[in-house]
Backbone atoms as SQL, in Angstrom:
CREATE TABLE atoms (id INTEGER PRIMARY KEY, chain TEXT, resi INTEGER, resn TEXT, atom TEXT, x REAL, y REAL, z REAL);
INSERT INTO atoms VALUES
  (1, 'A', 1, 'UNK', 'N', 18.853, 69.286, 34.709),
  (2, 'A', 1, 'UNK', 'CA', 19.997, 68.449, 35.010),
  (3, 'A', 1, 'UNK', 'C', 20.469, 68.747, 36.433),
  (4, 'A', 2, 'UNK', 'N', 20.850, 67.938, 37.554),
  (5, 'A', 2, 'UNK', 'CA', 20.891, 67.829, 38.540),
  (6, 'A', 2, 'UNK', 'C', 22.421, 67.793, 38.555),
  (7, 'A', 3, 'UNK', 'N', 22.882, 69.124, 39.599),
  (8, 'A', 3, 'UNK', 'CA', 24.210, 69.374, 39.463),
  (9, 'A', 3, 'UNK', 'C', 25.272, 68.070, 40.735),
  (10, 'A', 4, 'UNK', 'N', 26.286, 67.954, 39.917),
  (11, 'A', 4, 'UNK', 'CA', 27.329, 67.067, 40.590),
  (12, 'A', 4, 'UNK', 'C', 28.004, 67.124, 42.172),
  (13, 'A', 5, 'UNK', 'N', 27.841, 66.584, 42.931),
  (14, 'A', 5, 'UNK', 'CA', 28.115, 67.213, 44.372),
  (15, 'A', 5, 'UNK', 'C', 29.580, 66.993, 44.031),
  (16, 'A', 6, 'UNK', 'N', 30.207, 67.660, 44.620),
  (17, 'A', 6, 'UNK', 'CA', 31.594, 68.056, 44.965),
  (18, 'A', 6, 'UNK', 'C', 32.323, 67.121, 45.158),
  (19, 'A', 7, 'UNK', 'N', 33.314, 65.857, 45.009),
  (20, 'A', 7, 'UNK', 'CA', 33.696, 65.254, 46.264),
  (21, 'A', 7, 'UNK', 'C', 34.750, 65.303, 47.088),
  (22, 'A', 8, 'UNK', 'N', 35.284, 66.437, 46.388),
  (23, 'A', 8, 'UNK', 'CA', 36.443, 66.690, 47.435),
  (24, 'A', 8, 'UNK', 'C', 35.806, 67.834, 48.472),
  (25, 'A', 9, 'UNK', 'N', 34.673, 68.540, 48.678),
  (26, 'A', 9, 'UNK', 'CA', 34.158, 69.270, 49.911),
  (27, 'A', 9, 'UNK', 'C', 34.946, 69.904, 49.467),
  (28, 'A', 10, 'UNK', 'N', 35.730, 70.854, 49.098),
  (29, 'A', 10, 'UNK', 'CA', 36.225, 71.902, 49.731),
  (30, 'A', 10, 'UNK', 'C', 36.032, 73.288, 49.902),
  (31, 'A', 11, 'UNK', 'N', 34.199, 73.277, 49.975),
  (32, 'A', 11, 'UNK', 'CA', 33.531, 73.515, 50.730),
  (33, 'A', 11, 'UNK', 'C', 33.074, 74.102, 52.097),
  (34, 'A', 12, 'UNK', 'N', 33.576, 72.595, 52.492),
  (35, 'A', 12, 'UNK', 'CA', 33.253, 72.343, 54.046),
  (36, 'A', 12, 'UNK', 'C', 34.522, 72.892, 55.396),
  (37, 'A', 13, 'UNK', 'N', 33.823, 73.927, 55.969),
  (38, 'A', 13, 'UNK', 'CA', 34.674, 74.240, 57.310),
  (39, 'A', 13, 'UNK', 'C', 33.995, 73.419, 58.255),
  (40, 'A', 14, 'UNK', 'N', 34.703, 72.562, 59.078),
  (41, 'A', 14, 'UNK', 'CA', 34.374, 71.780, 60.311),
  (42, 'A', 14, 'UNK', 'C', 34.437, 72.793, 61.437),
  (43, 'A', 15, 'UNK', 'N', 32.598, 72.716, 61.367),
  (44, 'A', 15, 'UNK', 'CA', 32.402, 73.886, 62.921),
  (45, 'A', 15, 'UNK', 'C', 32.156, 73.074, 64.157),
  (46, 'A', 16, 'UNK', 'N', 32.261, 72.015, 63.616),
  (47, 'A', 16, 'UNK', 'CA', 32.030, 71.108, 65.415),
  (48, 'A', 16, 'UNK', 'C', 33.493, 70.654, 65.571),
  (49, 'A', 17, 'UNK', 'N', 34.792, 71.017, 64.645),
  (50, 'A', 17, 'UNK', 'CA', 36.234, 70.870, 65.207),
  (51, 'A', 17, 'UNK', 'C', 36.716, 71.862, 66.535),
  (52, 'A', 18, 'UNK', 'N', 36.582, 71.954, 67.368),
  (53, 'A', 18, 'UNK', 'CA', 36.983, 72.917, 68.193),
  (54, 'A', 18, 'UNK', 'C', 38.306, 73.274, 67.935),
  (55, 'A', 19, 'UNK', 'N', 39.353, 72.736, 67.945),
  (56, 'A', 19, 'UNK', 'CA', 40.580, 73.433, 67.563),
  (57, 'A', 19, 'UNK', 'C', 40.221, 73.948, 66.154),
  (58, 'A', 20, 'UNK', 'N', 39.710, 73.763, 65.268),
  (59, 'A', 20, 'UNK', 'CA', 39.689, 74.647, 64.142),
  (60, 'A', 20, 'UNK', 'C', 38.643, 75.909, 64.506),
  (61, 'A', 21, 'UNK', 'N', 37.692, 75.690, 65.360),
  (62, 'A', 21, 'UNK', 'CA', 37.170, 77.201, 65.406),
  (63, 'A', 21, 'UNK', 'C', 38.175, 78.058, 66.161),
  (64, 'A', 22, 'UNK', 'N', 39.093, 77.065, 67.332),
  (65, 'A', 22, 'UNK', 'CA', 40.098, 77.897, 67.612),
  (66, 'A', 22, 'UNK', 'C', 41.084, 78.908, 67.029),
  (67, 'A', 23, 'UNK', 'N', 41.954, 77.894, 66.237),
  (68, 'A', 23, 'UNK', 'CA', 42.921, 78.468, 65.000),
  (69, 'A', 23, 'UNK', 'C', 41.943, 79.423, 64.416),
  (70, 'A', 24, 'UNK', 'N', 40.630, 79.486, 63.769),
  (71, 'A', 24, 'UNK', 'CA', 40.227, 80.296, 63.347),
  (72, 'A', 24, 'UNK', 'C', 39.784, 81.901, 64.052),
  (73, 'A', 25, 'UNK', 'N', 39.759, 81.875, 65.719),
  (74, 'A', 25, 'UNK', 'CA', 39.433, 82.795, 66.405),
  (75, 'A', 25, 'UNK', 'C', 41.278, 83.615, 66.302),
  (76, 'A', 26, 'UNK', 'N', 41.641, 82.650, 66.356),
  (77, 'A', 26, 'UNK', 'CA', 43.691, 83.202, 66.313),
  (78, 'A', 26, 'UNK', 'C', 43.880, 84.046, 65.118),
  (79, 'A', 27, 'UNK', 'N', 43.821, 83.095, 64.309),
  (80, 'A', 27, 'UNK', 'CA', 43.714, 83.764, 62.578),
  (81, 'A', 27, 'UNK', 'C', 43.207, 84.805, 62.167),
  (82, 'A', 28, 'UNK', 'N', 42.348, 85.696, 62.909),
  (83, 'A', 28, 'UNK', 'CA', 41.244, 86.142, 62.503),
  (84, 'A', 28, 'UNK', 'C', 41.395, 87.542, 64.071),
  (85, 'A', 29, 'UNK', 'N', 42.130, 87.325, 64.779),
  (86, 'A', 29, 'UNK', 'CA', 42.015, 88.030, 66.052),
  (87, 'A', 29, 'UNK', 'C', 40.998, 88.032, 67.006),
  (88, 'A', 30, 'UNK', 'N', 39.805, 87.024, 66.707),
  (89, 'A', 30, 'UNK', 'CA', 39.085, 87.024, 67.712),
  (90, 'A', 30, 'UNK', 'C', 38.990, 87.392, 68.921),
  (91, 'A', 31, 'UNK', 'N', 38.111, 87.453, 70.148),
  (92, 'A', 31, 'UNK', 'CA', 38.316, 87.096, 71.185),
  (93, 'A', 31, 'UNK', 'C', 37.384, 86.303, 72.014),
  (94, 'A', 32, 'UNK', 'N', 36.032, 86.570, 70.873),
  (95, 'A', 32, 'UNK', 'CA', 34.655, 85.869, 71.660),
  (96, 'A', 32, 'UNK', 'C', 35.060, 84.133, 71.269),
  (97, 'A', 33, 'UNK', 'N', 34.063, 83.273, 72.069),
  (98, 'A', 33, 'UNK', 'CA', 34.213, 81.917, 71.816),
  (99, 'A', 33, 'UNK', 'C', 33.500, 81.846, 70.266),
  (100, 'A', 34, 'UNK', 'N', 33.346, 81.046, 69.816),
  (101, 'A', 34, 'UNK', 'CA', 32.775, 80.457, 68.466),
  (102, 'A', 34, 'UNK', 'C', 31.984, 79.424, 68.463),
  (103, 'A', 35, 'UNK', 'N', 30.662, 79.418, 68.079),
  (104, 'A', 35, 'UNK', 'CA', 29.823, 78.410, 68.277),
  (105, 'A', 35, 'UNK', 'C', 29.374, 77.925, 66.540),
  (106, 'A', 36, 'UNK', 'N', 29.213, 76.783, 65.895),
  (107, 'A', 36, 'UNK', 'CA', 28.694, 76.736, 64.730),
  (108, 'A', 36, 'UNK', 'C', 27.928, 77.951, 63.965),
  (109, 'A', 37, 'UNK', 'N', 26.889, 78.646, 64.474),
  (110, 'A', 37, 'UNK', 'CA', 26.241, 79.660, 64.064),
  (111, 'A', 37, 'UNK', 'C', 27.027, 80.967, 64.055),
  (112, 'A', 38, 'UNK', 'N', 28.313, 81.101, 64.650),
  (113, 'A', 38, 'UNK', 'CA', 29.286, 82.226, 64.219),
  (114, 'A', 38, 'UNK', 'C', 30.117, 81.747, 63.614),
  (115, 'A', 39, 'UNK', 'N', 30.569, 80.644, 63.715),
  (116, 'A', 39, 'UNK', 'CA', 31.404, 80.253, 62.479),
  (117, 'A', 39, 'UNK', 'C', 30.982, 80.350, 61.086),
  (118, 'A', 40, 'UNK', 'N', 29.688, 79.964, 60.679),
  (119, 'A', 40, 'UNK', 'CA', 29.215, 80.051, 59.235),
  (120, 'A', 40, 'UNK', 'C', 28.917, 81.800, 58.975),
  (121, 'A', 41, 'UNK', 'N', 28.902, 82.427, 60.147),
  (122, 'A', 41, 'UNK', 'CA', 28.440, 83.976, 59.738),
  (123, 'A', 41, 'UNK', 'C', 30.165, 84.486, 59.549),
  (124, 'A', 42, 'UNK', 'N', 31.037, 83.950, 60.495),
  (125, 'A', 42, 'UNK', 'CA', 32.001, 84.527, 59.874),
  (126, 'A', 42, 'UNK', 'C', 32.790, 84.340, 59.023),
  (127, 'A', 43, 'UNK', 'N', 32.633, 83.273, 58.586),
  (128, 'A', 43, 'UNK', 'CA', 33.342, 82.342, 56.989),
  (129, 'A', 43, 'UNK', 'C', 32.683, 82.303, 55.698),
  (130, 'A', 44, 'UNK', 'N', 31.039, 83.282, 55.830),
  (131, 'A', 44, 'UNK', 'CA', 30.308, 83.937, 54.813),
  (132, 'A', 44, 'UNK', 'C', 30.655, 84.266, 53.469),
  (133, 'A', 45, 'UNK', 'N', 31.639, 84.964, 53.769),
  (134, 'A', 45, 'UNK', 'CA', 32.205, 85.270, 52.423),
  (135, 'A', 45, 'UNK', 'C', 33.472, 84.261, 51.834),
  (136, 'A', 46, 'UNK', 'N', 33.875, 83.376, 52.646),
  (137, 'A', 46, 'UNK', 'CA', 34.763, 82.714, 51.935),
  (138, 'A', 46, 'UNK', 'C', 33.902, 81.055, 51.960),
  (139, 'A', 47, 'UNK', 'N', 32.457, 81.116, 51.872),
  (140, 'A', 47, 'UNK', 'CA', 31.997, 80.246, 51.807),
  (141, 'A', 47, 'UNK', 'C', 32.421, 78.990, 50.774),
  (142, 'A', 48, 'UNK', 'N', 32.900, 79.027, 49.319),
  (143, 'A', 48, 'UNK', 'CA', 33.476, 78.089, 48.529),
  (144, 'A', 48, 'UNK', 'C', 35.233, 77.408, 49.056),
  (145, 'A', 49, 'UNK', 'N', 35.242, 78.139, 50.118),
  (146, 'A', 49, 'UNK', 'CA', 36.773, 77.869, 50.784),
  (147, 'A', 49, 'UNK', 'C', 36.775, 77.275, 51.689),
  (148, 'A', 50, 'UNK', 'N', 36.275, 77.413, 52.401),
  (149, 'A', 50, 'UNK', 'CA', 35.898, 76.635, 53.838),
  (150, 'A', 50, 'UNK', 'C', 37.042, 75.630, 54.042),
  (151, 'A', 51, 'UNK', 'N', 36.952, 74.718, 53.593),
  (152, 'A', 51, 'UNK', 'CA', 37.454, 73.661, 53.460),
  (153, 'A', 51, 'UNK', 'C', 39.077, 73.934, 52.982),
  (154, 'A', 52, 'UNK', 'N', 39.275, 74.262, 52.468),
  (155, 'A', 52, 'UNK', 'CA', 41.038, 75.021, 52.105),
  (156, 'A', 52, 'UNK', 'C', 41.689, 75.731, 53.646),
  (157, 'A', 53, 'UNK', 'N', 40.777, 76.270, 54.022),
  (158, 'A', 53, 'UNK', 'CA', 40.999, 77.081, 55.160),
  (159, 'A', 53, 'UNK', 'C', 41.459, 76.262, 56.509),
  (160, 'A', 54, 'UNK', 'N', 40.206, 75.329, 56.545),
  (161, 'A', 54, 'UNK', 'CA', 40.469, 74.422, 57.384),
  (162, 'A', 54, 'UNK', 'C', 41.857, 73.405, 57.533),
  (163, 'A', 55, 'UNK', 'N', 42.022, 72.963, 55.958),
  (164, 'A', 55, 'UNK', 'CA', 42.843, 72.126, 55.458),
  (165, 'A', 55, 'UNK', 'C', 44.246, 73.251, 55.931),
  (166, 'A', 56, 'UNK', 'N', 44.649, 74.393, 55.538),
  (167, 'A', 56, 'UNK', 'CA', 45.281, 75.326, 56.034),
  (168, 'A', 56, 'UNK', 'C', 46.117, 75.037, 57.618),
  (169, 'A', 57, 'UNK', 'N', 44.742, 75.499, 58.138),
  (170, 'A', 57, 'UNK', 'CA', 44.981, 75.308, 59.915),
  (171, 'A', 57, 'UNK', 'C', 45.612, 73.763, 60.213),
  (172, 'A', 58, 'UNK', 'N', 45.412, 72.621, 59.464),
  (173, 'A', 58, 'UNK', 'CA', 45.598, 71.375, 59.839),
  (174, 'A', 58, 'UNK', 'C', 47.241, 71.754, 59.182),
  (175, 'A', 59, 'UNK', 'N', 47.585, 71.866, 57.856),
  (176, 'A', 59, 'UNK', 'CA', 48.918, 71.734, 57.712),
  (177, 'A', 59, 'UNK', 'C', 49.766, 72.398, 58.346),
  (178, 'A', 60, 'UNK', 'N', 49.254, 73.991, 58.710),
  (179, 'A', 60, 'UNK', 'CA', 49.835, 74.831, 59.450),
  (180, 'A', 60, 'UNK', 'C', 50.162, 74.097, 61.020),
  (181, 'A', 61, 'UNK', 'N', 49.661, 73.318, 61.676),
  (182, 'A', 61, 'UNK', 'CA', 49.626, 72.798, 63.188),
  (183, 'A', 61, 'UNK', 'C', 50.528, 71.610, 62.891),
  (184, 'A', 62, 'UNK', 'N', 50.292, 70.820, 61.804),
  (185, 'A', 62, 'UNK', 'CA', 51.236, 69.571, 61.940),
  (186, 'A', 62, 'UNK', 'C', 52.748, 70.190, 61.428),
  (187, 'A', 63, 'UNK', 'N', 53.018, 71.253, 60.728),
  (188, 'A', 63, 'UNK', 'CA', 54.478, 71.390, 60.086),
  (189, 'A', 63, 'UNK', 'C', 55.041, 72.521, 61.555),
  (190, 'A', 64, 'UNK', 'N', 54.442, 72.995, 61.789),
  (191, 'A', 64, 'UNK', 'CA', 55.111, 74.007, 62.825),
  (192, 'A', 64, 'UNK', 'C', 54.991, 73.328, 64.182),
  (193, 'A', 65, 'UNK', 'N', 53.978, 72.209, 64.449),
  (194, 'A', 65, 'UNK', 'CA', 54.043, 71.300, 66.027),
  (195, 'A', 65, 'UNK', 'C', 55.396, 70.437, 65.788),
  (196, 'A', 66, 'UNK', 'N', 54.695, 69.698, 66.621),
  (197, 'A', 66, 'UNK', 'CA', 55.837, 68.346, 67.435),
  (198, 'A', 66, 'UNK', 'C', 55.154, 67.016, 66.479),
  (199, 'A', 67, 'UNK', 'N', 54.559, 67.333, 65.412),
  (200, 'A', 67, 'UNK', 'CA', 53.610, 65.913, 64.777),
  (201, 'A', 67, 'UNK', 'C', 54.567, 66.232, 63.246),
  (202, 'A', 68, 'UNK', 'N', 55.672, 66.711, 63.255),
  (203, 'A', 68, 'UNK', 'CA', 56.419, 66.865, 62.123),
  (204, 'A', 68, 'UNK', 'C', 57.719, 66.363, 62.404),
  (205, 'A', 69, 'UNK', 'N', 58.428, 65.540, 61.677),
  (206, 'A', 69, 'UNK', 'CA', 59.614, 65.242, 62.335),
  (207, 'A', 69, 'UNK', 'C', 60.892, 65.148, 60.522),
  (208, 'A', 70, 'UNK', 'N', 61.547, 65.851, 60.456),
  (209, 'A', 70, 'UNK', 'CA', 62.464, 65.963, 59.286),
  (210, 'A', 70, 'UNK', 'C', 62.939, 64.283, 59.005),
  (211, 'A', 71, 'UNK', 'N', 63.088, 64.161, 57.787),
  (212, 'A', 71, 'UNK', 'CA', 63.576, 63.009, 57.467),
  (213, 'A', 71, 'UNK', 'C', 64.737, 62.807, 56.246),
  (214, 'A', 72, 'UNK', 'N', 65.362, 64.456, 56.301),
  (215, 'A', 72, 'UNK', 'CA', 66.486, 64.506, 55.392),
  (216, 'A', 72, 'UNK', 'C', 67.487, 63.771, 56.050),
  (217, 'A', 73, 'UNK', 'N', 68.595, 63.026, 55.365),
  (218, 'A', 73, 'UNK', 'CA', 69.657, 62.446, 56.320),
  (219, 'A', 73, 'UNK', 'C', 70.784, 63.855, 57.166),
  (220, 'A', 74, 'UNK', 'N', 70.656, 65.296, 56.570),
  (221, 'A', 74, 'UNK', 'CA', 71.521, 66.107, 57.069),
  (222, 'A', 74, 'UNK', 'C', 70.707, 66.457, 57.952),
  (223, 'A', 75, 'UNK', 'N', 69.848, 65.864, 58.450),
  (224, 'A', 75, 'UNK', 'CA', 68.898, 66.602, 59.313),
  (225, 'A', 75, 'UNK', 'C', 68.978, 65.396, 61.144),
  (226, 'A', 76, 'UNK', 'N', 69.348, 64.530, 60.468),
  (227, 'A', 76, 'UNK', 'CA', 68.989, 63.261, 61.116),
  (228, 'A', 76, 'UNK', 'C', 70.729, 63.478, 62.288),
  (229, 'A', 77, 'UNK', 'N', 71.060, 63.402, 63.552),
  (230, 'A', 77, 'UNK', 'CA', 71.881, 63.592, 64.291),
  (231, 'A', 77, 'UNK', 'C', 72.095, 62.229, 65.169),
  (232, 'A', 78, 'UNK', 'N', 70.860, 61.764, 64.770),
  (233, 'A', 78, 'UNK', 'CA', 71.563, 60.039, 65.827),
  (234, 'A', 78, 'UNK', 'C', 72.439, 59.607, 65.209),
  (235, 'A', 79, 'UNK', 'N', 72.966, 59.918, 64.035),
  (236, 'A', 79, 'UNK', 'CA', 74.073, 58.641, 63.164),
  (237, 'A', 79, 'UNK', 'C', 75.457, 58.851, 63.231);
């Protein structure tokens, strides 16, 4: 029996994202650059995660950047 592919990936770390190998050199204390072939050696062991991780770095950048904007009304000051 031929096993079910995944479809939510979460899996998959995007090693051709450059800001995510970034965040991941941050995360992690890096200092060397990161090329696909060190990314999969260093995400080895959290290989079934990948994808959580990544997903991680994306929520982490949009809630703490400037791509988040509150939409409680006690929050809201133009009114």
């Amino acid at each position: 029996m031929r096993r079910k592919e995944n479809p939510t990936r979460c899996n998959i770390f995007s090693g051709d994202d450059a800001g995510a190998r970034g965040n991941l050199c941050r995360w992690l204390g890096l200092s060397e650059r990161l090329d696909n072939k060190i990314v999969a050696r260093v995400l080895k062991c959290w290989k079934h995660f990948g994808g959580f991780i990544y997903f991680h770095f994306l929520l982490n950048k949009i809630t703490t950047g400037r791509h988040w904007r509150a939409t409680h009304p006690a929050s809201d000051k133009s009114g």
